[in-house]
mmCIF file of the N, C-alpha and C atoms, coordinates in Angstrom:
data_MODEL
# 
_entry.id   MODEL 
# 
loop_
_atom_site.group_PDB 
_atom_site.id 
_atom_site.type_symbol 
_atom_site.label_atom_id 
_atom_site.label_alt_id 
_atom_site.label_comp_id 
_atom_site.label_asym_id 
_atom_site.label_entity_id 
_atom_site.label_seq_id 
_atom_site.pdbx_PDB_ins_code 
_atom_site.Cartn_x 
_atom_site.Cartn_y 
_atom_site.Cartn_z 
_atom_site.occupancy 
_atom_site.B_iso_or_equiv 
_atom_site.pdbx_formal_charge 
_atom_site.auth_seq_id 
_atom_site.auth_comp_id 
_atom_site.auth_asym_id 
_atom_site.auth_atom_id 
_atom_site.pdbx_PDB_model_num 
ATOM 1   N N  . UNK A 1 1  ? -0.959  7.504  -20.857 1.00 0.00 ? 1  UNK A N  1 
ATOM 2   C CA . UNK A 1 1  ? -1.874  8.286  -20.058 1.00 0.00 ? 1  UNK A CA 1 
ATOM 3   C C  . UNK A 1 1  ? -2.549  7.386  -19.027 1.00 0.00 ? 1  UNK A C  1 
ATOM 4   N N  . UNK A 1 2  ? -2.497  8.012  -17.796 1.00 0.00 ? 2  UNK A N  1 
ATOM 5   C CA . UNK A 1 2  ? -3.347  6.839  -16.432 1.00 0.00 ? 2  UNK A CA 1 
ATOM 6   C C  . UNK A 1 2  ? -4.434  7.127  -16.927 1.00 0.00 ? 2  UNK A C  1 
ATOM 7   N N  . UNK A 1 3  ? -5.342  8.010  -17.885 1.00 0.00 ? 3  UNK A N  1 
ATOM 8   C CA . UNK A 1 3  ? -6.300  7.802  -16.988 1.00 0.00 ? 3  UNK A CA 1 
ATOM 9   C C  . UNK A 1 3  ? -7.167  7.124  -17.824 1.00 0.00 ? 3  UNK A C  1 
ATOM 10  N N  . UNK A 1 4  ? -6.445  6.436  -19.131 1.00 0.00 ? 4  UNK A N  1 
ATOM 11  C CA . UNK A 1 4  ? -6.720  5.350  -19.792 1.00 0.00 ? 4  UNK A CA 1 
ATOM 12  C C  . UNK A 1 4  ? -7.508  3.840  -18.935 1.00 0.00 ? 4  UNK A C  1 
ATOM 13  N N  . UNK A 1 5  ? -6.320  4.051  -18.251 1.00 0.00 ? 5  UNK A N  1 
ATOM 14  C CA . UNK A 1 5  ? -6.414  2.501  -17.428 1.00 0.00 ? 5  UNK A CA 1 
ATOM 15  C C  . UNK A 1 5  ? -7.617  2.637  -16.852 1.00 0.00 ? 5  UNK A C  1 
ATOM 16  N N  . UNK A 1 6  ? -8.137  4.502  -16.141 1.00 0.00 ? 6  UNK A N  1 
ATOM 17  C CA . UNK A 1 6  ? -9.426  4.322  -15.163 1.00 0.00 ? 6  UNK A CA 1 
ATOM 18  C C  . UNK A 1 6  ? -10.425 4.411  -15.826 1.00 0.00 ? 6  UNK A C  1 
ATOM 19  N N  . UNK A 1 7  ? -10.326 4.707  -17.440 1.00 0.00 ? 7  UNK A N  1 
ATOM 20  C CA . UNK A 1 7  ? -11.439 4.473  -17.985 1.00 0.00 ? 7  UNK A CA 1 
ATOM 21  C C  . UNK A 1 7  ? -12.105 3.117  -18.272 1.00 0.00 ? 7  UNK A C  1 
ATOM 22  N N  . UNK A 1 8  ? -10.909 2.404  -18.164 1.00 0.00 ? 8  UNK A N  1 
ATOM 23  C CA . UNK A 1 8  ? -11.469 0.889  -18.795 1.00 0.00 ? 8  UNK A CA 1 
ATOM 24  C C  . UNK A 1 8  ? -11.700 0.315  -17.760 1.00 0.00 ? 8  UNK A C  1 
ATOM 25  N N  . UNK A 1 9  ? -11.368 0.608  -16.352 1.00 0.00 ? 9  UNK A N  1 
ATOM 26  C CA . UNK A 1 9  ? -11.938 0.012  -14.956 1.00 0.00 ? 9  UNK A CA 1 
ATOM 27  C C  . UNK A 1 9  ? -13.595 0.554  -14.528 1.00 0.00 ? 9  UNK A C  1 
ATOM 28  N N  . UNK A 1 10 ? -13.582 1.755  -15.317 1.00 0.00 ? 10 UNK A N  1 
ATOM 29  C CA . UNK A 1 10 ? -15.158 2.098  -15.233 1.00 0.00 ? 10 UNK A CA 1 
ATOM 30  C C  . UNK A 1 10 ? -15.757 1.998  -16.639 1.00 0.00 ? 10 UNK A C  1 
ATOM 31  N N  . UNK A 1 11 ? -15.355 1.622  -17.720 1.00 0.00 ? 11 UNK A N  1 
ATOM 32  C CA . UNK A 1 11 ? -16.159 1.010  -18.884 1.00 0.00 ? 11 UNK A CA 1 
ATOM 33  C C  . UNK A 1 11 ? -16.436 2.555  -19.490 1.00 0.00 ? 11 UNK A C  1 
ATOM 34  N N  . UNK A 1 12 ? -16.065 3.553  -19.955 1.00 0.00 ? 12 UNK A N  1 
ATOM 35  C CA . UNK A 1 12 ? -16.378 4.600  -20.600 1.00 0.00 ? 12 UNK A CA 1 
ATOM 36  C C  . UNK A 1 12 ? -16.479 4.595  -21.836 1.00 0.00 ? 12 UNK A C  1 
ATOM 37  N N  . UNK A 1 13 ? -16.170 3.344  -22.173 1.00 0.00 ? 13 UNK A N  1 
ATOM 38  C CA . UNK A 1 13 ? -15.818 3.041  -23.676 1.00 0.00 ? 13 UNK A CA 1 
ATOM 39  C C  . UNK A 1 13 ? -17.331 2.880  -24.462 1.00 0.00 ? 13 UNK A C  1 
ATOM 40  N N  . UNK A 1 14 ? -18.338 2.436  -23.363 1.00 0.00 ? 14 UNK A N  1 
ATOM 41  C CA . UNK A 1 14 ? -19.781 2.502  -23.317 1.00 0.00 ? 14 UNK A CA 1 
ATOM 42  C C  . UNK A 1 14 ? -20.058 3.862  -24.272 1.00 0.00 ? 14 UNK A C  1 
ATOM 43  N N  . UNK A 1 15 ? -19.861 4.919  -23.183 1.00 0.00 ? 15 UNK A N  1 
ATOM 44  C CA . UNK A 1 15 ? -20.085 6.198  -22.777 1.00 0.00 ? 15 UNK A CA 1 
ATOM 45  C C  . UNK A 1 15 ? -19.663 6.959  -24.279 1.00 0.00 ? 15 UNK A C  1 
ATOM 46  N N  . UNK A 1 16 ? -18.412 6.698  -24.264 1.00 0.00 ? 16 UNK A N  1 
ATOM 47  C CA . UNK A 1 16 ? -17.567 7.154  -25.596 1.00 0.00 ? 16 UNK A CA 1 
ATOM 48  C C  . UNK A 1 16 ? -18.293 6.849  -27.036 1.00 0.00 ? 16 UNK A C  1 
ATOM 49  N N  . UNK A 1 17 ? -18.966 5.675  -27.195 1.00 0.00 ? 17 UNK A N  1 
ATOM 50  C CA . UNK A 1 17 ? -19.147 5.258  -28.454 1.00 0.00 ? 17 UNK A CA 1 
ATOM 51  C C  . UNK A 1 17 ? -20.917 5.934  -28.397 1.00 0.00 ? 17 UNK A C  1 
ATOM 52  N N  . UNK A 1 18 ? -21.474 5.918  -27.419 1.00 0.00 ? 18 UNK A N  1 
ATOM 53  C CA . UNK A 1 18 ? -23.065 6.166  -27.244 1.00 0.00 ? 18 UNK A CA 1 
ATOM 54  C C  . UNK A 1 18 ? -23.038 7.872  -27.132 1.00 0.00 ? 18 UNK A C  1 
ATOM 55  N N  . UNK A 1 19 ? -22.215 8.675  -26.667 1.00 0.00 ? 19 UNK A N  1 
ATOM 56  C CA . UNK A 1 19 ? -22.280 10.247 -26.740 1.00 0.00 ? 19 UNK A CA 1 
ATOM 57  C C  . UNK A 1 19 ? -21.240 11.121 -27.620 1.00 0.00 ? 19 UNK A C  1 
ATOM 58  N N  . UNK A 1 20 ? -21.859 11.596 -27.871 1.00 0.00 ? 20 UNK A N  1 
ATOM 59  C CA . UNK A 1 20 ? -21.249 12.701 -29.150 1.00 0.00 ? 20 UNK A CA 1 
ATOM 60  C C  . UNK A 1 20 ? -20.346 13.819 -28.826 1.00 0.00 ? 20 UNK A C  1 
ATOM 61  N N  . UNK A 1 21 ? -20.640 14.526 -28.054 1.00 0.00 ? 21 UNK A N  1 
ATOM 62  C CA . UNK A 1 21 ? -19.637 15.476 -26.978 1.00 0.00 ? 21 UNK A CA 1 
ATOM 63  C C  . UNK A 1 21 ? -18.652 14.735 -26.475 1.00 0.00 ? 21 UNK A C  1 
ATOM 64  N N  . UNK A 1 22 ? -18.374 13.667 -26.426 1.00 0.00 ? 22 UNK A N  1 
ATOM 65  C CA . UNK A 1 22 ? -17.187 13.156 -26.054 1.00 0.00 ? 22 UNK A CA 1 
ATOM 66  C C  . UNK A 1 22 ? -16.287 12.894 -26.911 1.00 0.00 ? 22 UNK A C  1 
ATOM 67  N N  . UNK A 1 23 ? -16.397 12.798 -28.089 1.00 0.00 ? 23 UNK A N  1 
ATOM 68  C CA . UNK A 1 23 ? -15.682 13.338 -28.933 1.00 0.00 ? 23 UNK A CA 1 
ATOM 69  C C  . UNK A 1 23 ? -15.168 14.753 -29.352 1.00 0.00 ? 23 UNK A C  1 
ATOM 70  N N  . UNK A 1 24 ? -15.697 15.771 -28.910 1.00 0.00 ? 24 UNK A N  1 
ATOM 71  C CA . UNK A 1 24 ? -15.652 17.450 -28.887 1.00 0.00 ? 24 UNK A CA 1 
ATOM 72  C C  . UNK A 1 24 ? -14.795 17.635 -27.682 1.00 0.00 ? 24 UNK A C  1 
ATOM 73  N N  . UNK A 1 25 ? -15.220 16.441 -26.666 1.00 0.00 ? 25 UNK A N  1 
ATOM 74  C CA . UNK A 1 25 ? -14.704 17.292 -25.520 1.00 0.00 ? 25 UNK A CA 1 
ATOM 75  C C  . UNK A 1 25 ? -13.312 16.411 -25.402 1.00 0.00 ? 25 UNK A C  1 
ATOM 76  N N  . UNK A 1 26 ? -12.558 15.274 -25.902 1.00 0.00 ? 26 UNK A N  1 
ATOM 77  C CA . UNK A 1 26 ? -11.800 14.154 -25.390 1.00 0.00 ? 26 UNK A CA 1 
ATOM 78  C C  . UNK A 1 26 ? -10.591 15.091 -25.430 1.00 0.00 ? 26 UNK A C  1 
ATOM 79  N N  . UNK A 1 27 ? -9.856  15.937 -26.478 1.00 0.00 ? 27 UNK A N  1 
ATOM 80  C CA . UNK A 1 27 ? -8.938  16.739 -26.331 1.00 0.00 ? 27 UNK A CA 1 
ATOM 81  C C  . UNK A 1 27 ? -8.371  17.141 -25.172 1.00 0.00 ? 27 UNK A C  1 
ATOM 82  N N  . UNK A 1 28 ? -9.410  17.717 -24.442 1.00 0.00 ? 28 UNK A N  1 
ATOM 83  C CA . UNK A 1 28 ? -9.852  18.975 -23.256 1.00 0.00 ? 28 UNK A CA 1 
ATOM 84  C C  . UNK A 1 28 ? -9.879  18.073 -22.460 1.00 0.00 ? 28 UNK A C  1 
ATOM 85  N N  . UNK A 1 29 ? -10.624 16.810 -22.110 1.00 0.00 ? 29 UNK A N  1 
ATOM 86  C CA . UNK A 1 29 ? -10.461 15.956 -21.205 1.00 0.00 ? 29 UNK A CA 1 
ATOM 87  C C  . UNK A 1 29 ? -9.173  15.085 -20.874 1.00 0.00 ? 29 UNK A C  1 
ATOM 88  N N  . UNK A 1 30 ? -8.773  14.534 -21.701 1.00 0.00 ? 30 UNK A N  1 
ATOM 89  C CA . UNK A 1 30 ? -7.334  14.327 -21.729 1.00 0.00 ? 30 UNK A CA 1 
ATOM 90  C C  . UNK A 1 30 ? -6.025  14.808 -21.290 1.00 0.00 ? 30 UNK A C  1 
ATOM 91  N N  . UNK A 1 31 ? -6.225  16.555 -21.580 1.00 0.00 ? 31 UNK A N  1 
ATOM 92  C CA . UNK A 1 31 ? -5.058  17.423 -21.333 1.00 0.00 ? 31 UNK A CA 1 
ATOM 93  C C  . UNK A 1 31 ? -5.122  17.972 -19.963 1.00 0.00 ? 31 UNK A C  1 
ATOM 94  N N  . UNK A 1 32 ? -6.591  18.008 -19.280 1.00 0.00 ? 32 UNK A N  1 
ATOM 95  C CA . UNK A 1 32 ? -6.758  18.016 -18.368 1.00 0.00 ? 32 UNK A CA 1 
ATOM 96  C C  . UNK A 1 32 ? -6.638  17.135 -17.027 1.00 0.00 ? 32 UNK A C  1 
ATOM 97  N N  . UNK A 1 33 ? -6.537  15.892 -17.457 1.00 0.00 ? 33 UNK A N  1 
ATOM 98  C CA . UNK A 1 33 ? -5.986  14.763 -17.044 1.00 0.00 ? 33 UNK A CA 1 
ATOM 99  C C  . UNK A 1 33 ? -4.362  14.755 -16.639 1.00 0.00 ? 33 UNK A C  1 
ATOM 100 N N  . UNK A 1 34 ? -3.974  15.141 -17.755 1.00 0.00 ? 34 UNK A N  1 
ATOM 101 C CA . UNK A 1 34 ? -2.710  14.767 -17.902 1.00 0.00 ? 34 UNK A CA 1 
ATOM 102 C C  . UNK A 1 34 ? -2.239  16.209 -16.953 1.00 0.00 ? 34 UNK A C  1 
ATOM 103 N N  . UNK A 1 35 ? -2.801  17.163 -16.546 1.00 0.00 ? 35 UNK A N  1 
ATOM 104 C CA . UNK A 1 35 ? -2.263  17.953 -15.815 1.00 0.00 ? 35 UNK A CA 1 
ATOM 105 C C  . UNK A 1 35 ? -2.380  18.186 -14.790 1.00 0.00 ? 35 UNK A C  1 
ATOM 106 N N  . UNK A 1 36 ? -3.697  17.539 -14.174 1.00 0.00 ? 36 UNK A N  1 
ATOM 107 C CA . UNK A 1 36 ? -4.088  16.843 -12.715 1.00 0.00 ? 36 UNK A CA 1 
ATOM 108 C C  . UNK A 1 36 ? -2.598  16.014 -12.051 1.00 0.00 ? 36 UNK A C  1 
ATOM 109 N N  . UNK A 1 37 ? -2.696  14.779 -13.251 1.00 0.00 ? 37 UNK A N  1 
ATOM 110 C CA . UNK A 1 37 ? -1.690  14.245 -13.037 1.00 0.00 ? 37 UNK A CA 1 
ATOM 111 C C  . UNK A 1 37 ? -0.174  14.695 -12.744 1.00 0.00 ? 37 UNK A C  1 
ATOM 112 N N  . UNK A 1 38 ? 0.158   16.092 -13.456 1.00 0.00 ? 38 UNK A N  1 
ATOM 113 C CA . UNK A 1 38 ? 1.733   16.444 -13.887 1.00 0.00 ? 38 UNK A CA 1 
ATOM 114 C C  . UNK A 1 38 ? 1.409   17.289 -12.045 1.00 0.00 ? 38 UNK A C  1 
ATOM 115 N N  . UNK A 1 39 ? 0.411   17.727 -11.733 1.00 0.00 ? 39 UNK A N  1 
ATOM 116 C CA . UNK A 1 39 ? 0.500   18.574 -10.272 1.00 0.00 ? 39 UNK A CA 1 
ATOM 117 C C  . UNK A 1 39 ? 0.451   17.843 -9.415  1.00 0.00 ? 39 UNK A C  1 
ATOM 118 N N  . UNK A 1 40 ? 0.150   17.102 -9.206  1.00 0.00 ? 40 UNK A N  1 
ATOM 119 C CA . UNK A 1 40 ? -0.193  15.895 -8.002  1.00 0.00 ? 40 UNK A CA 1 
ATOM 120 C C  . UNK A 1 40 ? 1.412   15.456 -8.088  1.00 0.00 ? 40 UNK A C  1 
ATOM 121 N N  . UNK A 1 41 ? 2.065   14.691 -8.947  1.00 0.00 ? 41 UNK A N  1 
ATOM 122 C CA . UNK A 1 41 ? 3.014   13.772 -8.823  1.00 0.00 ? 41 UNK A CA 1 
ATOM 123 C C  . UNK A 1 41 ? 3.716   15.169 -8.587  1.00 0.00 ? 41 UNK A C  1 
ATOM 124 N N  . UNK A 1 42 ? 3.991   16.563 -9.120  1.00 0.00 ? 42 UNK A N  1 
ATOM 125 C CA . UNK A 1 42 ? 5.026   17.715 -8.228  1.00 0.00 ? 42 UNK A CA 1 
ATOM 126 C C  . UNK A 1 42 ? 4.692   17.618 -7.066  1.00 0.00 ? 42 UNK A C  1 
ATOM 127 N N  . UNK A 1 43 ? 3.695   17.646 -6.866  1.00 0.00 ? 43 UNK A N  1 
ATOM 128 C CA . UNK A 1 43 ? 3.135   17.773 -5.071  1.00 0.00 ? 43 UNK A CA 1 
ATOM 129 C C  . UNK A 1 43 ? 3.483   16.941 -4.003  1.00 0.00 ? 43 UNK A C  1 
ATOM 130 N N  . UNK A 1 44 ? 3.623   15.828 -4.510  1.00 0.00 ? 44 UNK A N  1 
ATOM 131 C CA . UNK A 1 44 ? 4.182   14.495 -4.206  1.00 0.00 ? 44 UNK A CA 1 
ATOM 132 C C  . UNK A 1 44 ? 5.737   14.645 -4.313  1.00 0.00 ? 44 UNK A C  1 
ATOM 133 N N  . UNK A 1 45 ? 6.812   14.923 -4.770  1.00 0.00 ? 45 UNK A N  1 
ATOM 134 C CA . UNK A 1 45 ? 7.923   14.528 -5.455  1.00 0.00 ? 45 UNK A CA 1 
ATOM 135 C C  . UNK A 1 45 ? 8.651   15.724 -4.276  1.00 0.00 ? 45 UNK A C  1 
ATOM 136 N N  . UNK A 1 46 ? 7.565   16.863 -3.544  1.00 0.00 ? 46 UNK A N  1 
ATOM 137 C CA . UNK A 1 46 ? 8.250   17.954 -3.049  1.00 0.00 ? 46 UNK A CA 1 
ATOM 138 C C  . UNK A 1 46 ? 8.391   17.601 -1.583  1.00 0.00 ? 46 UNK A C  1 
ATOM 139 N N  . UNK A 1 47 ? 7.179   16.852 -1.454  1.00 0.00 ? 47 UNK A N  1 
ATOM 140 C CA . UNK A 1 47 ? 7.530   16.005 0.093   1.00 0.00 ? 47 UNK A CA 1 
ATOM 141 C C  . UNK A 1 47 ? 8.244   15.110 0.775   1.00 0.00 ? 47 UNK A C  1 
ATOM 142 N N  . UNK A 1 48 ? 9.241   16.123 0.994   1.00 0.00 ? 48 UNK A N  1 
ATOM 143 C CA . UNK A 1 48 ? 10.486  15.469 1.312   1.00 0.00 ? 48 UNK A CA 1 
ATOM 144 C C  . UNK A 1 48 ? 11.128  15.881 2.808   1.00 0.00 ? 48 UNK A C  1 
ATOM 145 N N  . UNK A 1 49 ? 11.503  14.755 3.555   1.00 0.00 ? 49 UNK A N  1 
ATOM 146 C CA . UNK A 1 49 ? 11.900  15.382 4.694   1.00 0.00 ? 49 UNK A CA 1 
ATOM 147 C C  . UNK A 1 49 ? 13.022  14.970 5.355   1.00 0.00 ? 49 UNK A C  1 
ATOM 148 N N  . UNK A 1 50 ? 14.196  15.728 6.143   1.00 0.00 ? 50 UNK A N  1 
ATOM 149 C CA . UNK A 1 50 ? 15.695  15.273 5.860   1.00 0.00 ? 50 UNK A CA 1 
ATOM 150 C C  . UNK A 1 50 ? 15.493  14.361 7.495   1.00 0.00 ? 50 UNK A C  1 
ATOM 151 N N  . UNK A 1 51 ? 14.513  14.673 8.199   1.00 0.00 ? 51 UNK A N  1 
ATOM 152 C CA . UNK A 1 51 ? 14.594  13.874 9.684   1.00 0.00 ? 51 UNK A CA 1 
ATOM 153 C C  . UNK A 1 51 ? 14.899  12.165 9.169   1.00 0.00 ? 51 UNK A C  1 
ATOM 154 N N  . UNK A 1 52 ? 15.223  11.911 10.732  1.00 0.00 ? 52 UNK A N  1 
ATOM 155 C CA . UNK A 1 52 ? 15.388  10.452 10.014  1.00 0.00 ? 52 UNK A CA 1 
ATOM 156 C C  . UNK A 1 52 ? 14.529  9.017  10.164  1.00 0.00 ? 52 UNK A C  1 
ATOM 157 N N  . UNK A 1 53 ? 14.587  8.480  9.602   1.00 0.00 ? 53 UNK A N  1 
ATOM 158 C CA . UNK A 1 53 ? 13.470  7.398  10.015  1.00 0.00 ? 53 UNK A CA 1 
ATOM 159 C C  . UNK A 1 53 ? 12.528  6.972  11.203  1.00 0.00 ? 53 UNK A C  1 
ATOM 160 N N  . UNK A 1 54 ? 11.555  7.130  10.953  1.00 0.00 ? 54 UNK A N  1 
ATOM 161 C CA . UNK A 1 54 ? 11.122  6.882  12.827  1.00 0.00 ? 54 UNK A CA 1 
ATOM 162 C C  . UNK A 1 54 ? 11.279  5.267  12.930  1.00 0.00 ? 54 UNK A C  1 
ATOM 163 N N  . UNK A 1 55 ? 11.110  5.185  14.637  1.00 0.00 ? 55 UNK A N  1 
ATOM 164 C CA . UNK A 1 55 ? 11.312  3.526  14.461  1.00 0.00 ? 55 UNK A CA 1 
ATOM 165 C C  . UNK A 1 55 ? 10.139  3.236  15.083  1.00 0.00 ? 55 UNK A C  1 
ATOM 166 N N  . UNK A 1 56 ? 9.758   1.959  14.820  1.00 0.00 ? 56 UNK A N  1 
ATOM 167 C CA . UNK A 1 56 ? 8.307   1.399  15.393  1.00 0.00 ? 56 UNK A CA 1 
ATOM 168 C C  . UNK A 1 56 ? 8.504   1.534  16.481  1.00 0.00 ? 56 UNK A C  1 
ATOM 169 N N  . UNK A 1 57 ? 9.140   0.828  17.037  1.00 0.00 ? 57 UNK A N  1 
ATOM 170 C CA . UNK A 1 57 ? 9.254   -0.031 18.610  1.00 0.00 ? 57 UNK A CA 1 
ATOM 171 C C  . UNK A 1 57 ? 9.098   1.145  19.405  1.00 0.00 ? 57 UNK A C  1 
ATOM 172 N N  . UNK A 1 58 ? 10.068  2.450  18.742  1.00 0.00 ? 58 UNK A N  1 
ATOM 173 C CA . UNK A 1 58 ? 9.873   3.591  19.655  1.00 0.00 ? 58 UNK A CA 1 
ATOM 174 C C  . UNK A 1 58 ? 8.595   4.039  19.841  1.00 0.00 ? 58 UNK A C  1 
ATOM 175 N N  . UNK A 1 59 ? 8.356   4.064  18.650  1.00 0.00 ? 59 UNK A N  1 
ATOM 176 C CA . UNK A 1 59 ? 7.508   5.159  18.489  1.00 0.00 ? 59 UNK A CA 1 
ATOM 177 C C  . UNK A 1 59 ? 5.961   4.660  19.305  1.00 0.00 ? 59 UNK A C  1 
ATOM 178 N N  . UNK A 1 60 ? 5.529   2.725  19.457  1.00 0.00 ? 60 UNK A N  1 
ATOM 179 C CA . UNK A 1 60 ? 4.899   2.309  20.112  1.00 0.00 ? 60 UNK A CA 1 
ATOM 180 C C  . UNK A 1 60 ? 5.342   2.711  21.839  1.00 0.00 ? 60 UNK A C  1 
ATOM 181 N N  . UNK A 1 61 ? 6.419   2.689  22.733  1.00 0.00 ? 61 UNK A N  1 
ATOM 182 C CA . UNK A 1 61 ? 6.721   2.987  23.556  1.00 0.00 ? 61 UNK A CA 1 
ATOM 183 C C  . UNK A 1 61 ? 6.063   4.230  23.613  1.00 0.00 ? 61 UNK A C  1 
ATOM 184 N N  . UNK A 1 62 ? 6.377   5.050  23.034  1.00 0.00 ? 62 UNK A N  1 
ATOM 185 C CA . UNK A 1 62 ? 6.049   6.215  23.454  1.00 0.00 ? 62 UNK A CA 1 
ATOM 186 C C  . UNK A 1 62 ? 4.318   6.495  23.612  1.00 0.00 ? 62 UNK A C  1 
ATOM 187 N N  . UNK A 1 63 ? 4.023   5.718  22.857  1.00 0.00 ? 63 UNK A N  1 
ATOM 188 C CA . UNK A 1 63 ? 2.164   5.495  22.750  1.00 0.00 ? 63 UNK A CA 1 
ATOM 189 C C  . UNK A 1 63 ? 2.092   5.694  23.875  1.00 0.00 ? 63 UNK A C  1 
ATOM 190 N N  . UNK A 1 64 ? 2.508   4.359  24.364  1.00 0.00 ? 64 UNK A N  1 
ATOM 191 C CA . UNK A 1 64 ? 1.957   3.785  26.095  1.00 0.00 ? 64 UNK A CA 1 
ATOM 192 C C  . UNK A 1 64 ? 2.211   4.802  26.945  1.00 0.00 ? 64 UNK A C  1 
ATOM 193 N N  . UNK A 1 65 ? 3.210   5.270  26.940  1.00 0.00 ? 65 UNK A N  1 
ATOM 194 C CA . UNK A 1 65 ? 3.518   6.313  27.729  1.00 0.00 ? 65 UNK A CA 1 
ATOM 195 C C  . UNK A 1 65 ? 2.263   7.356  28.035  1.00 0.00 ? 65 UNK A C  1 
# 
């Protein structure tokens, strides 16, 4: 689960051991996580586009223009 990793970059582990509802609620928080996650990465995975690479050099030319 990611959002393991963002808990321990913001220290919740504090949070976790000092509040009581977070134990009631970690289920629900978790699954909710994990489904943030499962829509985002579809959302991501659908953006797809068949044109073909742009190129710098052009694409600066055309700036100036």
């Amino acid at each position: 689960m990611h959002w393991q990793k963002w808990a321990e970059r913001h220290d919740l582990s504090v949070h976790k051991k000092t509040n009581s509802r977070w134990s009631a609620t970690k289920g629900a928080f978790n699954h909710a996580i994990d489904e943030v996650a499962m829509v985002a990465r579809n959302l991501l995975d659908s953006m797809v586009t068949n044109s073909e690479p742009r190129n710098r050099e052009v694409e600066i030319e055309h700036a100036r223009i």
